[in-house]
C-alpha positions in Angstrom: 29.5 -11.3 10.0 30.1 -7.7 10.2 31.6 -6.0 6.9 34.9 -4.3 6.9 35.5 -0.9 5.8 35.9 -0.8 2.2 39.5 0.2 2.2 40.0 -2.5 5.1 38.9 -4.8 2.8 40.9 -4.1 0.2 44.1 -4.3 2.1 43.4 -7.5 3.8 41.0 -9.8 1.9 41.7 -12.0 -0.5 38.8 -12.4 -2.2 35.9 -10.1 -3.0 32.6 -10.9 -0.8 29.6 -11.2 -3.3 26.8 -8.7 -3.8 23.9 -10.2 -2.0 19.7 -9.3 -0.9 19.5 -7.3 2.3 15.8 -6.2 0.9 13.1 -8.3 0.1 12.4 -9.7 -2.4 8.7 -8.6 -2.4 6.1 -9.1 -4.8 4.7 -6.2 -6.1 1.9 -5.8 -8.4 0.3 -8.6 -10.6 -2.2 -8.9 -13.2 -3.1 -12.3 -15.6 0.5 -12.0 -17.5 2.6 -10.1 -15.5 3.9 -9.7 -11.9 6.7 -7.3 -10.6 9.3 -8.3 -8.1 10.8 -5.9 -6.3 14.4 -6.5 -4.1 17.6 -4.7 -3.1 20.9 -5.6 -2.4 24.3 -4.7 -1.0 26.3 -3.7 -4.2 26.6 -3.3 -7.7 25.6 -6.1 -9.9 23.3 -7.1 -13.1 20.1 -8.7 -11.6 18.1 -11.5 -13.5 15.1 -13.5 -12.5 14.6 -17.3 -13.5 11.5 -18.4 -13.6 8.9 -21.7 -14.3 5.8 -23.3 -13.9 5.6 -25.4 -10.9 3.7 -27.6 -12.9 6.4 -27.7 -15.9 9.5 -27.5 -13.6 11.8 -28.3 -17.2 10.8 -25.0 -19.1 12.6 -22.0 -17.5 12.6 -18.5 -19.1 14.9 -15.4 -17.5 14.1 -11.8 -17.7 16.4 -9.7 -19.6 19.5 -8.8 -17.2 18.8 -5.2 -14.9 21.9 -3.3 -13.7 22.0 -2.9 -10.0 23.6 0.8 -9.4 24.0 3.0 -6.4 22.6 5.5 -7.8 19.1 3.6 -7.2 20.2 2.4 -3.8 21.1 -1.2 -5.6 17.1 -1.3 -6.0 15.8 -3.4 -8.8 12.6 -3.6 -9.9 11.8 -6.8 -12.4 8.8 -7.1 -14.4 8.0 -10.8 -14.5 6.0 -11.6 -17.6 4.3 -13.7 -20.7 2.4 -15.4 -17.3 -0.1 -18.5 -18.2 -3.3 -16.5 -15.9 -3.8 -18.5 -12.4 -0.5 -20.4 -13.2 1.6 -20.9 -10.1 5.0 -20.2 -10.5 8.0 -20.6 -8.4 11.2 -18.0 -9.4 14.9 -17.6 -7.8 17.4 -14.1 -8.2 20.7 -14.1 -9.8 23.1 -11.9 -9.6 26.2 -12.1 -12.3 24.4 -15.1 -13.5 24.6 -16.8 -9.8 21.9 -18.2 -7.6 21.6 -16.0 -4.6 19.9 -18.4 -1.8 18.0 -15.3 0.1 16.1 -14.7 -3.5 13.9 -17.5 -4.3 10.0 -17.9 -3.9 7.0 -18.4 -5.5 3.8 -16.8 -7.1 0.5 -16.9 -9.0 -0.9 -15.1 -11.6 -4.5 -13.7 -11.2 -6.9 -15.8 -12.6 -9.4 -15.5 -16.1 -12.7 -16.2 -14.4 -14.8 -13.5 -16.3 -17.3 -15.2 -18.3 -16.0 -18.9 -16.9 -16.6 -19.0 -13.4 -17.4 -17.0 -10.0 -14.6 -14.5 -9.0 -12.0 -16.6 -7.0 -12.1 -15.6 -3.1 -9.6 -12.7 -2.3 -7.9 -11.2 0.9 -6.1 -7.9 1.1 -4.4 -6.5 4.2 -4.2 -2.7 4.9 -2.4 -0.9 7.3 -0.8 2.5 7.8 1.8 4.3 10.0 4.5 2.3 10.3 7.6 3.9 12.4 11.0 2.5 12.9 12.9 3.5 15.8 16.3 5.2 14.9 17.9 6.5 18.1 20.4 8.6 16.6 17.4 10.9 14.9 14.5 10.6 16.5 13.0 12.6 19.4 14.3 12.2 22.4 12.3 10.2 25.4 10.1 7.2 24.7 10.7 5.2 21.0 7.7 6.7 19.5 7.9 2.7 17.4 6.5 -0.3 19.2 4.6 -3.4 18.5 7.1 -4.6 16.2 6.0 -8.2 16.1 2.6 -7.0 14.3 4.9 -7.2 11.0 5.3 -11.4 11.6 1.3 -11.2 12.9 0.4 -10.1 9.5 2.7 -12.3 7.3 1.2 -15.6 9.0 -2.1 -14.3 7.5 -0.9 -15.3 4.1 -2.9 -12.9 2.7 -3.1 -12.5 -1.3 -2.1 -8.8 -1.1 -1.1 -6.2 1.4 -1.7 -2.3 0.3 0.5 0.3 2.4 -2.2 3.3 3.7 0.7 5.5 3.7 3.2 6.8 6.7 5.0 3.9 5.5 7.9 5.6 7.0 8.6 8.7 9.0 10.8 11.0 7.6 12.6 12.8 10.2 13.6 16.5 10.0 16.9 15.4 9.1 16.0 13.5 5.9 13.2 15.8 4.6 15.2 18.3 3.6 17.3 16.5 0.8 17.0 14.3 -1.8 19.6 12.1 0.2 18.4 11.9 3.7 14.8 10.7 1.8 16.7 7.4 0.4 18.6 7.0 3.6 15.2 6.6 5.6 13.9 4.9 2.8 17.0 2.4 3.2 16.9 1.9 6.9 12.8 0.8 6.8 13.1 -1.1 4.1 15.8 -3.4 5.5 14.5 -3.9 8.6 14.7 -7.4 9.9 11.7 -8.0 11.3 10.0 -6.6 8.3 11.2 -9.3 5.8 8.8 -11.8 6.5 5.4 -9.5 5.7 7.8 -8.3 2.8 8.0 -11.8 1.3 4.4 -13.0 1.7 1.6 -12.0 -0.7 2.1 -9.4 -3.3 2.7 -5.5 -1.7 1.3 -2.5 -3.6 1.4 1.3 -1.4 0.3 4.9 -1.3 1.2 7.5 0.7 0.8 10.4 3.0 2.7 13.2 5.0 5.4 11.1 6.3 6.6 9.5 3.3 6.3 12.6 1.3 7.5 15.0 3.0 7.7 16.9 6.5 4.3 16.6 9.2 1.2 17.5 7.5 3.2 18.3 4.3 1.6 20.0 0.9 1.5 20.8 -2.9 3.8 23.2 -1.5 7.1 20.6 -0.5 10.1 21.6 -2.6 11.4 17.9 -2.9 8.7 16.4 -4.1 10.1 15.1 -7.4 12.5 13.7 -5.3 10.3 12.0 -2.8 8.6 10.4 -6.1 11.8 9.6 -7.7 11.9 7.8 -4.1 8.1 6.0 -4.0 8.6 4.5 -7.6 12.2 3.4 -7.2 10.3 1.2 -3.5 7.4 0.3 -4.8 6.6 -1.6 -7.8 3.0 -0.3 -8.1 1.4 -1.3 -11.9 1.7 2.6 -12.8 3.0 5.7 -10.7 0.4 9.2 -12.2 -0.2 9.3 -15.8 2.4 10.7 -18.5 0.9 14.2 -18.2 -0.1 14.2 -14.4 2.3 13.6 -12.0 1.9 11.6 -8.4 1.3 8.3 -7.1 -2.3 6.9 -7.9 -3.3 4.2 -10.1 -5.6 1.2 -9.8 -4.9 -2.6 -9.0 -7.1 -5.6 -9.4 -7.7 -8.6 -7.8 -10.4 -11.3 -8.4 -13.5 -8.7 -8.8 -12.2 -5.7 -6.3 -11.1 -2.7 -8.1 -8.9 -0.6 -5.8 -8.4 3.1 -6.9 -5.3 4.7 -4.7 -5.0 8.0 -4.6 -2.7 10.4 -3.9 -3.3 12.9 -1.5 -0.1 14.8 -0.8 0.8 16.3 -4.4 -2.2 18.6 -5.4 -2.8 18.8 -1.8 -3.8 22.9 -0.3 -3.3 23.2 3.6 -5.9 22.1 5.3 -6.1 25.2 7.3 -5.9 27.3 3.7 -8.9 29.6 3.5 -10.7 29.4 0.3 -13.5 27.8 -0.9 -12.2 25.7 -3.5 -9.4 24.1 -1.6 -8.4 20.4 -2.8 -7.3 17.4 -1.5 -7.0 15.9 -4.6 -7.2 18.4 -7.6 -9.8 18.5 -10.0 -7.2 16.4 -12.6 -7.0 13.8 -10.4 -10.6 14.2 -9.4 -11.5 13.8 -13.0 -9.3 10.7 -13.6 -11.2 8.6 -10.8 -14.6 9.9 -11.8 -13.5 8.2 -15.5 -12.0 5.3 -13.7 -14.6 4.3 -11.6 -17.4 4.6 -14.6 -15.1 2.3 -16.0 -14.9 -0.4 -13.8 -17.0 -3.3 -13.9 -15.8 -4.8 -10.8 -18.2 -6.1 -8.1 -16.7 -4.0 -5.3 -15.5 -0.4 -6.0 -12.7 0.5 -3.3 -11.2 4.0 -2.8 -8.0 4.6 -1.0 -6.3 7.7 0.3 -4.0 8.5 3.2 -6.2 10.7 4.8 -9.8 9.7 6.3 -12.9 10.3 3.9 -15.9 10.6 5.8 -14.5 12.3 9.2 -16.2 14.9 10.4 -15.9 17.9 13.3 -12.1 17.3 14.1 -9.1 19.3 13.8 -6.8 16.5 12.5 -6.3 16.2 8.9 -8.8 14.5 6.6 -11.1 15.6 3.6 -13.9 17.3 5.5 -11.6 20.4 5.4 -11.8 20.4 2.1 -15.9 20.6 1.5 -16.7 21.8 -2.0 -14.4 19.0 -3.0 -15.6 16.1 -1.1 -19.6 17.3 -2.1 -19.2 17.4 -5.2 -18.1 14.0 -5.1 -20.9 12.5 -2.8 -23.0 13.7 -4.8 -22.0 12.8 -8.1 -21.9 9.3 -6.7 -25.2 9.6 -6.0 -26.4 10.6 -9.8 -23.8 8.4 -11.4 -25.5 5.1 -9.4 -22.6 3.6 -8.9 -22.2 -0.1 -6.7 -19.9 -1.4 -4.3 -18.3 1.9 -3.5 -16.7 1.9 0.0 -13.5 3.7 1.0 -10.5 2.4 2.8 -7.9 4.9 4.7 -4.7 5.5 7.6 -3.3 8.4 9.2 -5.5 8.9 12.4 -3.4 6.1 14.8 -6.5 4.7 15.5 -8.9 2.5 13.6 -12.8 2.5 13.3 -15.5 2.3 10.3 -17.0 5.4 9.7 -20.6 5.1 7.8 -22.0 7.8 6.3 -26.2 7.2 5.5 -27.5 9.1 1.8 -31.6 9.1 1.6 -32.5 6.9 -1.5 -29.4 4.7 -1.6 -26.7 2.8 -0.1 -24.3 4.1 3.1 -20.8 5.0 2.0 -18.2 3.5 4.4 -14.5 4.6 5.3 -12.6 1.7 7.0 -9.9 3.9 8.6 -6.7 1.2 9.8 -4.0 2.6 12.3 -1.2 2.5 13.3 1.4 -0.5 12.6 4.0 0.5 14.9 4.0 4.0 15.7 2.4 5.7 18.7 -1.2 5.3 19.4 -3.1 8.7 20.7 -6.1 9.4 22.5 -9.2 9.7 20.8 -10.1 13.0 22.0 -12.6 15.4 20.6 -13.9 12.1 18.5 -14.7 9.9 21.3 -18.7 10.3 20.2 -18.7 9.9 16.4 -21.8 9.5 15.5 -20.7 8.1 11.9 -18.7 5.9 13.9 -20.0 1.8 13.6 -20.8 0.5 17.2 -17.4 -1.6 18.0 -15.3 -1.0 15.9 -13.0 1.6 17.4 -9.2 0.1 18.0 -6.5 2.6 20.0 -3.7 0.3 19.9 -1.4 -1.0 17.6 -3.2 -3.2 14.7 -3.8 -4.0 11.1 -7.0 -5.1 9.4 -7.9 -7.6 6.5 -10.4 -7.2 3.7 -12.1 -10.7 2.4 -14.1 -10.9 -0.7 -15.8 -14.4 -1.1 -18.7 -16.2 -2.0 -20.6 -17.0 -5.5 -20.8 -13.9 -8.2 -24.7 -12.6 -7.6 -23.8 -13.1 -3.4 -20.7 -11.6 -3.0 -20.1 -10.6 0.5 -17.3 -8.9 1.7 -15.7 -9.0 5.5 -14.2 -6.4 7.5 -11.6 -7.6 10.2 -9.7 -5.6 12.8 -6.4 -7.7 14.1 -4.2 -6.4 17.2 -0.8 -7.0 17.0 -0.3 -10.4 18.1 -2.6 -11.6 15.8 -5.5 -12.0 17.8 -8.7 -10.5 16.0 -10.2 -7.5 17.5 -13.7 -7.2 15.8 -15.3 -8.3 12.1 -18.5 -7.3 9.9 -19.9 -8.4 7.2 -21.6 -7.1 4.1 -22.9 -8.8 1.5 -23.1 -6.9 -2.1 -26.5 -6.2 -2.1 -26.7 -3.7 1.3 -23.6 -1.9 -1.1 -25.9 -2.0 -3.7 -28.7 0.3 -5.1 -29.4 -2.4 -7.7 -30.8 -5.9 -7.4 -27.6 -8.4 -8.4 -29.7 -11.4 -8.3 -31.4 -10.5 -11.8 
């Protein structure tokens, strides 16, 4: 039933309608002993999460009690933690110490199989550029959203994990422009119906680009930045958000023996079309954090993420060839450094294809570039003979794509798959970890 007005309310009811989900709840990050949950409701309140074992349904434990204020948009994130590693868990929300029936599900910790047993099989989802019609703001003519039933394609997948490629939302000219207008979009997406389902399955981690930053094609330069942050964090319950001494959005999340590194592209970001020499994407700080990251990681299958695609070439559009020295100095670093598994994965373009780039001595680098969800699909253009582009695997219409790591620890193989929006699969390859590999893993 529609609400009253609040003062409506007051004069006529005679009891006080309780605060309830209209968000979520969603599953953010997890690791072996801890797992976020992520949800928003309606009004104030003080937000707890009960919690067991499935397999010891007598022993609950509660987190400690999180306000629920307007000043976060009634947002709560809830760190769910002291996890038993690949325990399965089933949880419920309450709100003033009551049951709310929208906020119950279920989860799993990530498994301890280092040293034990082969890394357990894995699958990620990845999409980007996800628009929501909103009459009242948008352009006029055609609703530049469409597709919308991709959102309940991708939650019958019941994959393990979905990561956002960024243009999560489009902020229109009326939002960019204060720190308002940036929550108000983020509220309308967020509660969309027929985005609840995808919301509730598997656990959701996200980057992002222009859209969800700032205005189109938006810089280092945006003056609400902080406040487009402030925004990010207070909607997505990534495991960390920047480092204490360098701001932005990137971080690295795990699952089975995938590493994935996402990267922010937007905050140290000079215009593409800026002429100098030593433009970034990136930054050398942040540049220097995943060099040290990556040399860090000992997982089987090294996987980079940014908004913007990596391995483009000889296009106008946005993406990191614009910023040579930058994306050099990179290649070939990973080329000294001998590093395994390293592929990247990237939105924006509102098309999809796997770009492969060939280096003499070693492995090719691939860029799977997924888009869009929902918003408008354009012509390929100036690109329609990429040579770095894989035979088949170019996709102008609304879709999403899937990431599956399997098989035993020395055969690793991991599978590429391309899904319109009705579910049907579009195109698949398949690599196992030795053609990603300069070293031989069967030793």
């Amino acid at each position: 039933m529609k609400r009253l007005p609040f003062l409506l309310t007051l004069a006529c009811a005679t009891t006080v309608q309780a605060t309830d989900i209209v968000s979520g709840p969603m599953l953010g990050y997890r690791d072996m002993r801890t797992t976020a949950l992520w949800f928003q409701t309606d009004g104030p309140g003080t937000a707890q999460v009960e919690y067991w074992r499935q397999d010891r349904p007598d022993q609950h434990q509660r987190t400690e009690p999180s306000p629920l204020k307007s000043e976060d948009d009634f947002a709560a994130r809830v760190d769910i933690t002291a996890l038993a590693p690949g325990a399965s868990y089933a949880y419920r929300i309450l709100i003033d110490g009551q049951a709310v029936a929208s906020g119950a599900g279920t989860f799993a910790a990530e498994k301890l199989w280092q040293w034990r047993q082969d890394p357990p099989d894995t699958s990620v989802l990845v999409g980007s550029c996800a628009y929501i019609n909103d009459a009242e703001y948008d352009r006029p003519g055609k609703p530049y959203g469409g597709g919308m039933e991709i959102f309940a394609a991708m939650a019958a997948q019941h994959a393990d994990w979905m990561i956002w490629l960024g243009d999560h939302l489009y902020l229109r000219e009326a939002d960019a422009t204060s720190a308002w207008g940036i929550s108000a979009r983020y509220r309308q997406v967020r509660s969309f119906p027929a985005l609840q389902p995808l919301l509730r399955s598997g656990h959701h981690v996200a980057i992002w680009d222009d859209h969800d930053y700032g205005p189109n094609d938006a810089n280092a330069s945006y003056p609400l930045k902080a406040a487009s942050l402030t925004a990010f964090r207070r909607y997505w319950a990534n495991p960390s958000y920047g480092l204490p001494e360098l701001p932005g959005t990137f971080t690295i999340t795990h699952t089975a023996d995938a590493d994935f590194f996402l990267l922010d592209n937007r905050w140290y970001r000079d215009a593409d079309s800026l002429q100098a020499s030593a433009k970034a994407m990136f930054g050398p700080a942040q540049m220097r954090w995943l060099k040290n990251a990556l040399v860090n990681s000992t997982a089987t299958f090294k996987i980079i993420v940014g908004g913007s695609q990596f391995l483009s070439e000889d296009h106008p559009y946005e993406g990191w060839h614009h910023f040579a020295e930058e994306r050099q100095d990179f290649i070939d670093w990973l080329a000294v450094q001998k590093l395994d598994g390293v592929l990247f994965v990237s939105g924006d373009r509102h098309h999809t294809e796997l770009l492969k780039l060939d280096r003499p001595g070693t492995y090719p680098l691939l860029d799977l570039t997924c888009s869009p969800l929902t918003s408008g699909t354009h012509p390929i253009g100036p690109e329609a003979g990429n040579p770095r582009r894989v035979a088949g695997t170019l996709l102008t219409e609304h879709n999403f794509c899937r990431l599956d790591f399997t098989g035993p620890q020395k055969q690793r193989r991991l599978t590429l798959r391309a899904f319109a929006s009705d579910g049907s699969e579009r195109w698949h390859k398949e690599f196992a970890i030795g053609e990603l590999s300069q070293t031989d893993r069967k030793r």
